[in-house]
N, C-alpha and C positions, 0 to 999 in steps of 0.2 A: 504494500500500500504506500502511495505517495502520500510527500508530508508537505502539506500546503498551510504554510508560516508564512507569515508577512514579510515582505519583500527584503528588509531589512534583515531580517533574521537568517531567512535562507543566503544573503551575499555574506554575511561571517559564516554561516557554516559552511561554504565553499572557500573561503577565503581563508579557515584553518588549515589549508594546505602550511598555509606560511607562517604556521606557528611553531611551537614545541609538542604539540600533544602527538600521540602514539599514533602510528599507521592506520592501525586496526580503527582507534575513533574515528578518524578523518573516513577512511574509507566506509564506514559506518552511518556517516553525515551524508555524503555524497549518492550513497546507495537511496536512506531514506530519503532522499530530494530526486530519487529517479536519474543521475548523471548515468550516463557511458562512458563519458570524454571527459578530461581535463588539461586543457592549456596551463602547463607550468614553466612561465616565465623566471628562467635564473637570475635573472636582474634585479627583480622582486627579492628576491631574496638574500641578494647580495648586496644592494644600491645604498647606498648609505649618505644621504647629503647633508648629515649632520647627525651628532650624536643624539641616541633613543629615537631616531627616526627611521629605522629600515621596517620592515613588516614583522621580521619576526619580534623584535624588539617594542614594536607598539603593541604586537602579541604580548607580551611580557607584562603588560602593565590589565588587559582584560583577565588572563591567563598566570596567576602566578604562582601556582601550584605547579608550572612546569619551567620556570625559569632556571636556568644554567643547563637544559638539556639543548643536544643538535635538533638546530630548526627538522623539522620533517622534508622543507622541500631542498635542503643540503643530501640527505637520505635518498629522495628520491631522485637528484641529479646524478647519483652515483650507480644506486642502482634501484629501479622500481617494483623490484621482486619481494614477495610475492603478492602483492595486495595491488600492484596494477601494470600493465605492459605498456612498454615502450613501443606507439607505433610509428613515430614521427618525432626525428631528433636532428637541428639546426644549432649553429653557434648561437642562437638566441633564447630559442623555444625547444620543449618537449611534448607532444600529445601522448597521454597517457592515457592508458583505456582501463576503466572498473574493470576489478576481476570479479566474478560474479558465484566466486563459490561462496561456502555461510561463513569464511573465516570471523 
C-alpha cells in the first residue's frame, strides 16, 4: 500500500537518502512512497558551501540520533548493494533502482 503524506513529508522521506540513517530505513521510506528509481546526486552529498550546510549535515541537526555515522549516500556511491542496483552511473549522477525483496 502506498503512503500518501503530505507533500512535504514525502520530499524528507526521499531526501533521507542524504542522511545518516540505515539502508534498510531509507529503502523502507522509499518502498512505502511507491519509488522504483532514485537519482542520487554525489554533489548533494558532498557540496559543502559553508560549514553545517551540506545535506547530510542539515540531516544532522533533524536526525541526531545518527550523527557521526557515514552519510548513506557516501555508502551508496560506493557500492548500492544490497538494498538497491546501480542502473545508470555518470561522473555526476547514479540511478539507482529499489530492490524489491522484504529486506
Amino acid at each position: 500500500m502506498l503512503y500518501c503524506a503530505p507533500r512535504r513529508e514525502r520530499t524528507k522521506l526521499v531526501y533521507s537518502m542524504y542522511s545518516r540513517m540505515s539502508a534498510d530505513t531509507v529503502k523502507g521510506n522509499l518502498m512505502t512512497l511507491g519509488v522504483d528509481f532514485f537519482v542520487l546526486e554525489d554533489s548533494w552529498c558532498t557540496r559543502r558551501t559553508r560549514p553545517g550546510c551540506s545535506m547530510p549535515e542539515i540531516w544532522d541537526i533533524e536526525d541526531s540520533q545518527n550523527v557521526g555515522k557515514v552519510p548513506l549516500c557516501t555508502h551508496m556511491s560506493r557500492s548500492s548493494r544490497p538494498h538497491f542496483t546501480t542502473v545508470f552511473s555518470n561522473d555526476i549522477y547514479k540511478v539507482l533502482k529499489v530492490s524489491k525483496d522484504l529486506r
